[in-house]
C-alpha positions in Angstrom: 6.9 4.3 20.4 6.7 7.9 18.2 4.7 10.4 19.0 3.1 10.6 16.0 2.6 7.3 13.8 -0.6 5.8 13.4 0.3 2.6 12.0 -0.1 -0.8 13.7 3.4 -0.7 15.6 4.3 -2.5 18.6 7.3 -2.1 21.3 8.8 -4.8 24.0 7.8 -7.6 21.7 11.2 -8.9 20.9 10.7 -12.5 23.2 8.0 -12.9 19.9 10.2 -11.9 17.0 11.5 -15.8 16.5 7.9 -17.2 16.1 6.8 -13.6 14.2 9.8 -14.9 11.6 8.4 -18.4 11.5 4.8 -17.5 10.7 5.2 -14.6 8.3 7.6 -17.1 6.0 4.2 -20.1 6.4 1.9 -17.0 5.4 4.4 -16.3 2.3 5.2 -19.9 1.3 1.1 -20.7 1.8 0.3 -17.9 -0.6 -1.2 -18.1 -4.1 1.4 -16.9 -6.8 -2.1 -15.4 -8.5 -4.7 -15.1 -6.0 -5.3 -15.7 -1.9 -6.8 -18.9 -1.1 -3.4 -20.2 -0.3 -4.0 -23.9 -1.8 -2.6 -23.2 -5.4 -5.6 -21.9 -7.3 -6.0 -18.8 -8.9 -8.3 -16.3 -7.8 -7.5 -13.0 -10.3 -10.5 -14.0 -12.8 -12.5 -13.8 -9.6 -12.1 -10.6 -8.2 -14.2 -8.3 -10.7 -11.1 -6.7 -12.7 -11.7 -4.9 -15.6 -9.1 -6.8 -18.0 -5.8 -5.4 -17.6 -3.3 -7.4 -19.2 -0.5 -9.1 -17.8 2.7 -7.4 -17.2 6.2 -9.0 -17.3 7.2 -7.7 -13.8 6.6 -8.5 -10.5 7.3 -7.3 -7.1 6.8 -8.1 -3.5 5.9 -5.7 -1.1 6.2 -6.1 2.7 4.5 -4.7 5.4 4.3 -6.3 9.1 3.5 -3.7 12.1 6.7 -5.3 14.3 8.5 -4.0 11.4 8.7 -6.5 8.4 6.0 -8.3 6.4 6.2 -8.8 2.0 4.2 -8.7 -1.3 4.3 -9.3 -5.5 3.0 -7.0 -8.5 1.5 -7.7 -11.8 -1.6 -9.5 -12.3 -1.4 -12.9 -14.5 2.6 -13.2 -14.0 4.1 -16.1 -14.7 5.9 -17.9 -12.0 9.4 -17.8 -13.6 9.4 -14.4 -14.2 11.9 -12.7 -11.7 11.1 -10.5 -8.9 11.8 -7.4 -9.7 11.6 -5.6 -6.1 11.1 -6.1 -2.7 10.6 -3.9 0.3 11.2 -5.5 3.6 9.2 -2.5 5.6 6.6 -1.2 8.2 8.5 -0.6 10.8 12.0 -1.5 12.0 13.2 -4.6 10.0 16.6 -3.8 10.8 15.9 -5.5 13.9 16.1 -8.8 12.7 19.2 -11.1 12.6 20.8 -11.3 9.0 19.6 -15.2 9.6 16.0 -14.0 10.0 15.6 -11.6 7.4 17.3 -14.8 4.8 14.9 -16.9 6.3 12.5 -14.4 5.0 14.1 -13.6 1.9 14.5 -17.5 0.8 10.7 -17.9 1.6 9.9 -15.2 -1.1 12.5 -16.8 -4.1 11.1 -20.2 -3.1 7.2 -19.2 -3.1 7.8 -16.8 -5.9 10.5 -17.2 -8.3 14.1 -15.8 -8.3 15.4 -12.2 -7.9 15.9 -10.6 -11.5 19.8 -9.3 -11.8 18.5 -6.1 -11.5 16.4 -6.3 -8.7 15.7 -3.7 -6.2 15.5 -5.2 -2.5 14.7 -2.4 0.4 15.1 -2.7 3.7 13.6 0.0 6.1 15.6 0.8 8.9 15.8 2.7 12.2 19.2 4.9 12.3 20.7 2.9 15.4 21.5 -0.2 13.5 24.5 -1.8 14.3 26.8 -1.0 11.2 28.3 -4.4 11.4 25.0 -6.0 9.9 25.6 -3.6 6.4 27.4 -6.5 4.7 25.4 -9.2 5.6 22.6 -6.9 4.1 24.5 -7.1 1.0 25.0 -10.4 0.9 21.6 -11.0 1.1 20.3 -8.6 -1.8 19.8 -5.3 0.0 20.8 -2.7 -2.2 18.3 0.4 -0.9 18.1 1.3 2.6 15.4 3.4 3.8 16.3 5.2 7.3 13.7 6.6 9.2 15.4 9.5 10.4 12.7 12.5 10.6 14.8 14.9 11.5 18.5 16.1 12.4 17.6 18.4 14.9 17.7 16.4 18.7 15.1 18.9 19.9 12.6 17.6 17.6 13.7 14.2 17.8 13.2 14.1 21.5 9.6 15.9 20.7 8.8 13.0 18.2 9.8 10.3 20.5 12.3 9.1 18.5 15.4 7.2 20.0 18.2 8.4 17.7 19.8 11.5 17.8 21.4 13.5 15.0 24.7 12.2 15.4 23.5 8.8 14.9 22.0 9.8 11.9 24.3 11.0 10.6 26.5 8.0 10.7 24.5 5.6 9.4 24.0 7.3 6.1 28.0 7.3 6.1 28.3 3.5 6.9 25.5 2.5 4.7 27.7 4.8 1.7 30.9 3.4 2.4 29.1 -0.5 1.2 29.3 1.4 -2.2 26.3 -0.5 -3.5 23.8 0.5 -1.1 21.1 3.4 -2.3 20.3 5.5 1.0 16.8 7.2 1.5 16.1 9.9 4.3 12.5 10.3 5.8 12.4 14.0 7.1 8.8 15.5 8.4 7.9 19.2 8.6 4.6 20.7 9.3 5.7 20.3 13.1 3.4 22.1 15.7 6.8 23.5 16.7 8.3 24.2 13.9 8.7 27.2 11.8 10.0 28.2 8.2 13.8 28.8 9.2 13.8 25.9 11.2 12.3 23.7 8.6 15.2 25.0 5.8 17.9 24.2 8.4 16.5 20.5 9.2 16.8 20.1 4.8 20.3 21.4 5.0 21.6 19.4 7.4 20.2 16.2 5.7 21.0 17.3 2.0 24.4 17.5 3.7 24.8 13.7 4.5 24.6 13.6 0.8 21.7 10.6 0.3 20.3 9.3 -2.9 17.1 9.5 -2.1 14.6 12.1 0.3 11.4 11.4 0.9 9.5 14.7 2.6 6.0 14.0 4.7 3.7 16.6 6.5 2.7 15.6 10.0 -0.3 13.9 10.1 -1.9 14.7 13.5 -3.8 11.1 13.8 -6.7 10.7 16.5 -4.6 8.7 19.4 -1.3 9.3 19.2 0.7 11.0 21.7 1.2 13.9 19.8 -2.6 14.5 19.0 -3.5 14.2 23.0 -0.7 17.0 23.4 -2.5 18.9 20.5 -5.8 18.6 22.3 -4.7 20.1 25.6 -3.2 22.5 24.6 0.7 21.9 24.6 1.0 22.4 21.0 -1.0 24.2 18.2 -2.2 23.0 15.1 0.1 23.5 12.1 -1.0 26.4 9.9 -1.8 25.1 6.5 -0.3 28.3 4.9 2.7 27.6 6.9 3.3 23.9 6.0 2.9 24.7 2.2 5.6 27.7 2.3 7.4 24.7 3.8 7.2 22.2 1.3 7.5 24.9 -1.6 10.9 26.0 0.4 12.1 22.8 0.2 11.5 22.8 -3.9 14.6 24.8 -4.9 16.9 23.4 -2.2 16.5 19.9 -3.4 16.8 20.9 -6.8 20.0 22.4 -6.1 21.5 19.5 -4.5 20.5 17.7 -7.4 17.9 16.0 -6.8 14.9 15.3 -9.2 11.3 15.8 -7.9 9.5 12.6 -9.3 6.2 12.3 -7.1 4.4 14.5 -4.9 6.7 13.5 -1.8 9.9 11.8 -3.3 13.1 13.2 -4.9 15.8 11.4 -6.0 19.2 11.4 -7.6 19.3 9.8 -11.3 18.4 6.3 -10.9 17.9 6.2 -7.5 13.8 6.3 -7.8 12.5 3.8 -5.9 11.3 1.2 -8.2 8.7 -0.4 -5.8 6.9 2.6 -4.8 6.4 3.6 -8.6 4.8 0.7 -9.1 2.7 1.0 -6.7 2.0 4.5 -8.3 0.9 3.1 -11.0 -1.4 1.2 -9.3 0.5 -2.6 -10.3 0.0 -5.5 -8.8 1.5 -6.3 -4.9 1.5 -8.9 -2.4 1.8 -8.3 1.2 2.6 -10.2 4.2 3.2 -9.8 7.8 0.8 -8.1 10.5 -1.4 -5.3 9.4 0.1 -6.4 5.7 -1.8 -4.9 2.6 -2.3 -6.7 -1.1 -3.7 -5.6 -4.3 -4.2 -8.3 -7.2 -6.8 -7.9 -10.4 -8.8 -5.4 -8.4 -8.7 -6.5 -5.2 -7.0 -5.4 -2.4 -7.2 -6.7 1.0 -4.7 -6.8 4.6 -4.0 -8.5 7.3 -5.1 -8.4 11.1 -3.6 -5.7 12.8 -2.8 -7.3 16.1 0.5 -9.4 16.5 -0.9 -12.0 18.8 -4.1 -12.6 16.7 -1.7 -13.2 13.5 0.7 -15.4 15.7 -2.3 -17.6 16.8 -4.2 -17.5 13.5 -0.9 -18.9 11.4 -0.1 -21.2 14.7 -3.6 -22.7 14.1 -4.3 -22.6 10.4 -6.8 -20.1 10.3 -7.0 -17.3 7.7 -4.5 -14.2 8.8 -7.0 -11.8 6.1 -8.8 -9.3 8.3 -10.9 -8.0 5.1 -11.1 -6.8 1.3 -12.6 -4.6 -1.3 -13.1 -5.2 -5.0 -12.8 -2.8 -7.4 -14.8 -2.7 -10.1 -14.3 -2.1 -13.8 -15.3 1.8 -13.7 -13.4 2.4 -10.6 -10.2 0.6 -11.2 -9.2 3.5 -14.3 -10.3 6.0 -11.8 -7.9 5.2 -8.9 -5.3 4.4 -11.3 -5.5 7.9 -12.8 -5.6 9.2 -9.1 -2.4 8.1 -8.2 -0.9 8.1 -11.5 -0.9 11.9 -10.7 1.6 11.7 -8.1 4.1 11.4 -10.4 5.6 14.8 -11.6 6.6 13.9 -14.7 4.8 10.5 -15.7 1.5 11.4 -14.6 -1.8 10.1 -17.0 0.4 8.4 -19.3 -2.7 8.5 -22.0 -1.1 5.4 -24.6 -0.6 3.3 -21.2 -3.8 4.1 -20.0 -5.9 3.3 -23.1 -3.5 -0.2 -23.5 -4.2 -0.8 -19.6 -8.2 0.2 -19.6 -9.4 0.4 -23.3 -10.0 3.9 -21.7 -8.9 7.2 -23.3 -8.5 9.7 -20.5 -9.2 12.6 -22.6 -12.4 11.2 -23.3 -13.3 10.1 -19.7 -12.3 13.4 -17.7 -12.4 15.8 -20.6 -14.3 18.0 -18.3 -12.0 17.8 -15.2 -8.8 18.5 -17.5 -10.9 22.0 -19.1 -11.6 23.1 -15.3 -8.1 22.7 -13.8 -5.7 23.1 -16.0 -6.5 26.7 -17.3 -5.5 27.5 -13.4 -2.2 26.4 -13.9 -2.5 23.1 -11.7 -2.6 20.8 -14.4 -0.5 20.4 -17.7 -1.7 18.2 -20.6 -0.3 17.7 -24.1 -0.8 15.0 -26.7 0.8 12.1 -24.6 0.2 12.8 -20.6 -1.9 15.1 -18.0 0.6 16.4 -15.4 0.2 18.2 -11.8 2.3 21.1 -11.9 4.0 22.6 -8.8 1.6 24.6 -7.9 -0.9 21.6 -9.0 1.3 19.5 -6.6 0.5 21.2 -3.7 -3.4 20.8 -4.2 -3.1 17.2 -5.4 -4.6 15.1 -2.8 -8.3 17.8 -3.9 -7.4 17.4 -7.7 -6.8 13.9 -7.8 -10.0 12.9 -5.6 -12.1 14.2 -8.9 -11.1 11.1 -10.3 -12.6 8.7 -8.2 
């Protein structure tokens, strides 16, 4: 286990992954295309949405805490509309057999309609992989592979927990290449209690060096319960300075620019056309399925997840019972508001203002006039005829800007 995630993850499990397959593919084929009762009737005029229309696109999203779990965007879709992407995630799907993760895969197209030919089909994956299973991921769809490599520094990576070193790393993002039709993402975290500015620059260096499509960059999270925070707590390490991380993060700016990546949400860069389709739509706060343990949905308004414990799913699907551990509704004046809260994520994109008023019957211009006159004469915020943008230096503040909206 890592010394530092917080998410519903468990280890010496692997006598349970057969049955763990076998349930999550009932839970997806059970599934409402349109709502969550699971026996074919639609629940999205139920859930107190405030009348977005239907969108020609859907995607699954997975999530399970033993590593793998799924989902499907866009409100109202109609059955034969293709999938447009799936992310087979939260945790360490590379575990599975190529077998297991079809078995997966064909309960999705059979619950949910075919893959468009342009779909986008990720598979998170731990750096140790066998590179013998690359082509069977290919055969199955995979065409982005997100590694969960941290760091390329073995120091830190022993620090973290991790099981990987460097080396390994390293070679995976060359095997995954060599398939020439696989698009590779690195995970890197700074903001380390150990770590300081030089350090950082060197860890992006070495991983802009692999050459990947995509880099996603995270500050460290201390969560309540992890290793990491009890080593916090007594002592071993300090709290990261918050000056500190955000000379980091604005370090990393002209590095990745240079490389020639282009900075497209708060925490994501990416070569041209290797964004990651999914998690934009989930940016702009579309529709997603979710399945798996500790699995999270959002349909018309409401979102809701799964049990968190592996042995309550497993008995709940073994017995019929309902694998939903609770839900929220959203309600027609907050639904614009958390849209416009994570539409700012997005460099570029941002409060698309014809999008929003087609989505919401809502002009934002209107609705946060006085939000837009307070930030952006401090240089955080741009806004022009069409869209209200973070800027850099915005970028760095978003999480407090973009609360303002809720």
């Amino acid at each position: 286990m890592c010394a530092y995630c917080d998410f519903a993850t468990f280890a010496g499990v692997e006598q349970h992954i057969p049955a763990y397959v076998v349930a999550l593919a009932e839970e997806i084929r059970n599934r409402s295309v349109y709502g969550f009762r699971g026996d074919g009737h639609s629940e999205a005029n139920k859930s107190g949405g405030v009348g977005e229309r239907s969108e020609a696109k859907r995607s699954v999203y997975r999530s399970g805490a033993m590593g793998w779990g799924s989902g499907i965007r866009s409100p109202g879709a109609e059955p034969d509309i293709p999938l447009e992407t799936i992310y087979l995630g939260g945790g360490t799907p590379s575990l599975l057999e190529p077998a297991q993760l079809g078995t997966i895969l064909k309960a999705i197209t059979a619950r949910f309609g075919a893959l468009s030919d342009a779909a986008e089909v990720t598979l998170e994956a731990n750096p140790g992989f066998n590179p013998v299973v690359i082509g069977s991921w290919v055969n199955l769809g995979v065409n982005r592979v997100s590694l969960g490599v941290q760091s390329l520094d073995d120091p830190t990576l022993k620090r973290l927990g991790r099981t990987h070193d460097a080396d390994t790393a390293i070679r995976a993002v060359e095997a995954l290449k060599a398939s020439g039709s696989i698009s590779v993402n690195l995970d890197l975290i700074y903001g380390l209690p150990w770590q300081t500015l030089q350090m950082w620059q060197d860890h992006l260096r070495r991983a802009l060096d692999t050459e990947p499509h995509h880099i996603s960059l995270y500050a460290l999270a201390i969560e309540a319960g992890t290793p990491l925070s009890k080593q916090v707590s007594t002592g071993q390490w300090a709290v990261p300075d918050d000056d500190l991380v955000a000379d980091m993060y604005d370090a990393a700016l002209p590095e990745l620019a240079r490389a020639g990546f282009r900075h497209y949400e708060v925490s994501n860069w990416a070569k041209p056309g290797h964004e990651s389709r999914h998690n934009l739509a989930y940016w702009r706060n579309e529709a997603y399925h979710g399945f798996g343990v500790g699995a999270h949905r959002y349909i018309a308004g409401r979102r809701s997840w799964n049990v968190r414990s592996l042995d309550h799913y497993l008995a709940a699907m073994q017995s019929s019972r309902p694998v939903e551990d609770g839900s929220e509704t959203l309600g027609p004046d907050a639904q614009p508001g958390e849209t416009a809260m994570l539409a700012l994520r997005m460099r570029d994109e941002g409060i698309d203002f014809a999008r929003f008023i087609e989505r919401f019957g809502v002009d934002p211009r209107d609705r946060w006039r006085t939000i837009f006159e307070e930030v952006a004469p401090h240089g955080l915020l741009k806004v022009d005829d069409s869209r209200a943008c973070l800027t850099d230096r915005g970028l760095l503040a978003s999480n407090d800007i973009a609360s303002r909206f809720l």
